[in-house]
N, C-alpha and C positions, 0 to 999 in steps of 0.2 A: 487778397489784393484785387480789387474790382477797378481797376486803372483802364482807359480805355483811348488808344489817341491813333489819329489816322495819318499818316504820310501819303503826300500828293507827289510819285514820282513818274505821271505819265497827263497828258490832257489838261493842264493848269494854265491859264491863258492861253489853249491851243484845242484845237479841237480831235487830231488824233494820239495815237500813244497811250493810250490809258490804262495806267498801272497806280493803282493804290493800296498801301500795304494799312491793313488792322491790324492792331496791337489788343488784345483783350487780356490783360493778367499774361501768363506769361504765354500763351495764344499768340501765333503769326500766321494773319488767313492775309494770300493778297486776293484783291476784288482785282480782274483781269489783267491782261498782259498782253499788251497789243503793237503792234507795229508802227511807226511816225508814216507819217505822209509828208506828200505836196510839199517838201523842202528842198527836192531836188538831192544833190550829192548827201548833201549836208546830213540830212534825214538820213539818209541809205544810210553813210556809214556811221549813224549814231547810233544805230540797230545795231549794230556790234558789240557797242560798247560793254562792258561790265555790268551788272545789277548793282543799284546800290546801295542791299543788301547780301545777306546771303540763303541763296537759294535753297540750301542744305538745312535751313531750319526755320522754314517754311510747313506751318503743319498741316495746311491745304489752299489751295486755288480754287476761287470759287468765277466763274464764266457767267457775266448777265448775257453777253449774246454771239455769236460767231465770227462777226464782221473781223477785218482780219484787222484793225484799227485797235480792238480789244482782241483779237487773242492771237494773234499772226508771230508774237515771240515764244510763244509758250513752249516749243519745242527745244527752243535756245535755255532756255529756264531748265528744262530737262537736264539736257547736255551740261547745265552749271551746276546740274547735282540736286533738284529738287525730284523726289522721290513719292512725295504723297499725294492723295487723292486728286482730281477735276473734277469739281460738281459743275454741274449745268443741264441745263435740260437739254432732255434726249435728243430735241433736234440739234438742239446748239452744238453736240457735239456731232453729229452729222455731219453739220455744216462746215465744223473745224477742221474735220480732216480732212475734205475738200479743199479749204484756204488751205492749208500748211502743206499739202500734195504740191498745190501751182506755186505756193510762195519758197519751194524746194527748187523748183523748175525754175521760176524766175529768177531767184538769187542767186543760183549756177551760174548766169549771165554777166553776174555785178563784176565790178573790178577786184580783186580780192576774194572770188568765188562763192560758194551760197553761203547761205548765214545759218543752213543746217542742212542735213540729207534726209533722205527716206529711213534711214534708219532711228533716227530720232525723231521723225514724226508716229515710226510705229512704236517706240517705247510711251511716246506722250499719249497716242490710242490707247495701248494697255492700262494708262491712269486714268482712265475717262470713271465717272461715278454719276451715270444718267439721273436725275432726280425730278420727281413732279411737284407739279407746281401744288402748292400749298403744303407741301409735305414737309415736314419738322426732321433736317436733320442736326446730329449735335457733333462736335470738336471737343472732347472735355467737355468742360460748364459752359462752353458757349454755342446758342440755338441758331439757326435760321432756317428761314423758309423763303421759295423764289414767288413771286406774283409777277402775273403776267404783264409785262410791257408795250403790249402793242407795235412794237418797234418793226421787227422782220420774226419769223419763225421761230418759236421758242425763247425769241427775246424775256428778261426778268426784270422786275425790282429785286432787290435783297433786303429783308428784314433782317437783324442779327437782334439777339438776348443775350445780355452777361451783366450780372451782377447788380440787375434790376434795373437797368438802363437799356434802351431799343436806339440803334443804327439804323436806317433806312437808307439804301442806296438808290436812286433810279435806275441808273443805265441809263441806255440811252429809252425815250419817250416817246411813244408813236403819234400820229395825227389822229383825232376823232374820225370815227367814218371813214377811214381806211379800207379799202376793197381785201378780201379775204381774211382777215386776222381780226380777232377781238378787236374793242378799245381795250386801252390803257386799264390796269384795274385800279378801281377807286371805293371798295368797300373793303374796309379794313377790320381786323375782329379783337382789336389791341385800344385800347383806351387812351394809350398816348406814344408817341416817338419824340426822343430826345433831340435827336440830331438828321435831319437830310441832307445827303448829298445829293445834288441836282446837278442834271447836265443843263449847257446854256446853249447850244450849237445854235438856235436862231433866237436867242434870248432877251433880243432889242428889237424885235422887228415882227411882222402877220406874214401869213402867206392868204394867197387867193386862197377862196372856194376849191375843193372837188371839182365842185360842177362846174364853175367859170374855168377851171387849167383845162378840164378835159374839152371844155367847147373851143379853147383857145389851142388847143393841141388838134384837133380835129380844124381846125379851119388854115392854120399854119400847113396840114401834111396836106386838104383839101389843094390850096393853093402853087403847093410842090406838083402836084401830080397834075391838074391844069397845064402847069409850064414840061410836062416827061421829062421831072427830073429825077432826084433822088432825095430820102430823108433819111438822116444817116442818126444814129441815136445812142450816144455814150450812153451806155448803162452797165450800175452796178451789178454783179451776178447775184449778189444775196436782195432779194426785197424790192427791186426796183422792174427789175428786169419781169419779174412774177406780175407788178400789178399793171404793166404794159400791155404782158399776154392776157391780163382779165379784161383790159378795158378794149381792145380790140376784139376779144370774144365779145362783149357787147354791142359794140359797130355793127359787126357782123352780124350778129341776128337781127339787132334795127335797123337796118339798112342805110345808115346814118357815112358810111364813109365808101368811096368809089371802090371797088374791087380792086383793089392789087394785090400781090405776091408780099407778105409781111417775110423778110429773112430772119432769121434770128442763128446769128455767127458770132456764138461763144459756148464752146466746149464746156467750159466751166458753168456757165450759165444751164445748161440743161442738165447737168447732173443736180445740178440746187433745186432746180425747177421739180425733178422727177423726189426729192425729199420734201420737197413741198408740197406736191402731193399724195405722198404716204403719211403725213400729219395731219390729217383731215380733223383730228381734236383739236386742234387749234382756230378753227378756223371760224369766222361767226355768222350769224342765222342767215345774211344772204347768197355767203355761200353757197352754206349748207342746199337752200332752197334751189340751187343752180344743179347741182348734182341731186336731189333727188327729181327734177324733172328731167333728168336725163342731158344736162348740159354740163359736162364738165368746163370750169370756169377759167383752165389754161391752154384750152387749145381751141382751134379754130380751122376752118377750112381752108384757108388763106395760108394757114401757118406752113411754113418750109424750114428744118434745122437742117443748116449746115454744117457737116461733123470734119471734114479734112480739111486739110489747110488748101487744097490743090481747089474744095468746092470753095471756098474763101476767095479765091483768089481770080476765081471765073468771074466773079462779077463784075468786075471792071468791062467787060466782055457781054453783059447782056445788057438789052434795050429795057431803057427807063420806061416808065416811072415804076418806082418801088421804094420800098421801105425797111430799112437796117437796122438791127437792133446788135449792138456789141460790144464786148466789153476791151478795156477796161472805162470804167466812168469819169475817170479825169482824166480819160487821154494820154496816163504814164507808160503803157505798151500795150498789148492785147491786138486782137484783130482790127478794133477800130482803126490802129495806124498806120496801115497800106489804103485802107477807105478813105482816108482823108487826104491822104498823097495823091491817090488817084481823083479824089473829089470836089476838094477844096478851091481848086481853080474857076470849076462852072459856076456860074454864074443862077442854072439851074438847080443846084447843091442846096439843103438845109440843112443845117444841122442843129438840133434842137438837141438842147442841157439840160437834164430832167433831175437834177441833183448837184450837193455844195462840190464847188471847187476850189482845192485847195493853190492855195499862194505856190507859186514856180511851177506850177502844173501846167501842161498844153492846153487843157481845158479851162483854166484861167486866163490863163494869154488871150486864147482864142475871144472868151467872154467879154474882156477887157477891150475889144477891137482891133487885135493888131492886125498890121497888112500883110506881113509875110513871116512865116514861121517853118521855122528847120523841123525836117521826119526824115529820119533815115539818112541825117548828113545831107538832107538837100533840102534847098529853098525853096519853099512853095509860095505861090503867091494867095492871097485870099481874096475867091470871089463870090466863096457861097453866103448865103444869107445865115448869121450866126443868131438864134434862138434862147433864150433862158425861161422856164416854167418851174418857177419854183414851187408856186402849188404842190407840185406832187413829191416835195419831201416826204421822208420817210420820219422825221423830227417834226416833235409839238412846236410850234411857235410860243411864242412870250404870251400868248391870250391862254394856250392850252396846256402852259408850264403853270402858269396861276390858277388856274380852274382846278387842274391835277390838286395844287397845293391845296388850296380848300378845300379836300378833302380829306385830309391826313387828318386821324382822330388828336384829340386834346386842344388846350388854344393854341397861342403862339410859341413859332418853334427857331431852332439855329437852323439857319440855311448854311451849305457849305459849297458853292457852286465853282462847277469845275466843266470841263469840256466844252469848250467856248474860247474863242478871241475873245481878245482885254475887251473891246465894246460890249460884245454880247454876256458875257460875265458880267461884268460891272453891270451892264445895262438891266438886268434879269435880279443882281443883286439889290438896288436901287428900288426895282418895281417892287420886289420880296418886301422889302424895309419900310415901303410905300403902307404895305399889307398890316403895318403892325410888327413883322418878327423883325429878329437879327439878322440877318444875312453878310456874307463874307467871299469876295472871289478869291479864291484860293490862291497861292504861287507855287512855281517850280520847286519843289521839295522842301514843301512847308510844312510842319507835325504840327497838327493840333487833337488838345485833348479835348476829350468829351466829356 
């Protein structure tokens, strides 16, 4: 029985949640498990809900990368009785037990209390199955191997084999010329793939240049500090936060931006930061070339972490101008949310969004223009100046999802695109079909065979 069909029950017209179950013969791998976003209550408590499957006969979990988007339930999975393997590369699981420590700690908070404990975040550690990339492991009769995705740290594609047919996942897709981390990999040693799953997160749309966000980021903080104000800077802990501290280690040796004090206030963020730099295999040649002249490429003289919540909280209390770097990246809790309490009102204040915002998020709102936004039960008014640099996603654009595709050996192939709003799916599907293949946006738990 070489039967092969995938269930979309996470990221299908949406861009977090992403859980996909593979069916190979009587083989049940799911490709991650990740937690909903940016829907406010709604989200939170559909995180609860049931698998809809069962978790008990699941023969493994395979992790393309850490973000808690993809893997932030996985310990809930546990707790439902799934018992076999996590493959993912070694950082990925690094990074996991990280997310699932804070995502213990934040969901303690929720109404209805966490959505799991420490104790089943260390059962889900003990199924961790570290794996390198290129390396062939097997299920039964069915193969795969991870390729590097350029995404954030130990990010993967998934090739799968069964039955003479090849799967190809993305995950998610990083940007060309990404600071610290490979590209995207695009040499392939398979003569053809059946079927891709592609994510679409910016799949109708370019982002700027590199070099234009970073000049445009540098003239934005230039402008803050002229007036002694503040730049206050949501940032993700996995991948965002990392290539912030590289490009102001850059500033800093060209002398390209005014001396200030960089904070960086998120706990969570510097335990990532310090696995990212113990993966130095990951990383690519300009790095590398930064560390063997003696320049480590995340820290800086400027640099200040602040580890307590008491140093956190002093800054309200020192003389501007300076520069914040915090998480969380949509503005749904983290230290950012007393910084903006305290911030938002000046008129001195920037706040520059280096990443997507999800719909009911503070960080949407915020983008979206509003004048006055509730933190903490109370009214703030907005007077700082609100910023978006989308340049520096961490996600290929719709030019860098078709490039990627052009690569994939054989001719025309099924596209099966998934993690993406209705636009960017469709839109990404449409440019695909443009290409010559088939392409298909996928929907909320929708099985298709391969």
């Amino acid at each position: 029985m070489s039967k092969i069909t995938i269930s979309f029950y996470g990221a299908a017209m949406r861009v977090t949640g992403s859980c996909s179950l593979l069916q190979c013969g009587d083989k049940k791998i799911l490709i991650d498990c990740g937690m909903l976003q940016g829907g406010g209550d709604e989200d939170r408590e559909a995180n609860r809900d049931p698998f809809p499957f069962n978790p008990s006969e699941l023969d493994a979990l395979v992790l393309t990368h850490g973000h808690l988007d993809h893997s932030g339930r996985v310990p809930k999975l546990v707790e439902a009785g799934f018992s076999g393997p996590i493959y993912g590369h070694t950082a990925t699981g690094e990074l996991a037990e990280i997310i699932w420590r804070d995502s213990a700690r934040l969901s303690a908070k929720w109404d209805g209390g966490a959505l799991y404990d420490e104790g089943m975040v260390d059962k889900a550690k003990s199924q961790l199955a570290p794996v390198r990339y290129k390396h062939t492991v097997e299920i039964g009769d069915v193969k795969f191997r991870l390729f590097d995705a350029g995404h954030i740290l130990g990010s993967a594609s998934i090739l799968f084999e069964y039955g003479g047919k090849r799967v190809l996942f993305s995950g998610d897709l990083g940007t060309p010329n990404t600071p610290i981390l490979r590209d995207p990999n695009t040499e392939w040693d398979v003569d053809k793939v059946d079927a891709v799953v592609i994510e679409s997160t910016y799949g109708d749309r370019l982002h700027k240049s590199r070099k234009d966000t970073v000049n445009e980021f540098k003239r934005i903080m230039e402008r803050t500090i002229e007036r002694k104000g503040l730049v206050l800077i949501p940032a993700f802990a996995i991948g965002r936060t990392q290539e912030l501290l590289f490009h102001f280690n850059d500033m800093e040796h060209a002398d390209t931006l005014s001396k200030v004090p960089v904070l960086l206030d998120s706990p969570m963020a510097e335990r990532v930061t310090e696995v990212y730099r113990n993966h130095r295999e990951c990383y690519d040649e300009g790095t590398w070339a930064k560390i063997e002249r003696g320049d480590p490429p995340m820290r800086f003289d400027g640099l200040r972490e602040l580890v307590t919540s008491s140093e956190s909280k002093q800054v309200k209390h020192m003389a501007p101008p300076a520069i914040i770097i915090a998480g969380s990246g949509m503005c749904t809790g983290g230290r950012i949310m007393h910084h903006l309490k305290d911030f938002l009102g000046r008129e001195s204040t920037t706040v520059v969004f280096v990443g997507w915002q999800g719909y009911g998020t503070l960080g949407r709102t915020l983008v979206d223009g509003a004048d006055k936004v509730r933190i903490h039960r109370q009214s703030i008014e907005v007077r700082a100046n609100i910023e978006t640099l989308g340049g520096f996603s961490a996600h290929a654009d719709r030019d860098a999802l078709v490039a990627w595709s052009r690569h994939l050996p054989g001719g025309k192939k099924r596209f099966l695109v998934n993690h993406g709003e209705e636009d960017s799916a469709k839109g990404l599907a449409k440019t695909l079909r443009d290409e010559g293949h088939s392409a298909h946006a996928v929907s909320p738990d929708e099985t298709i065979e391969i």
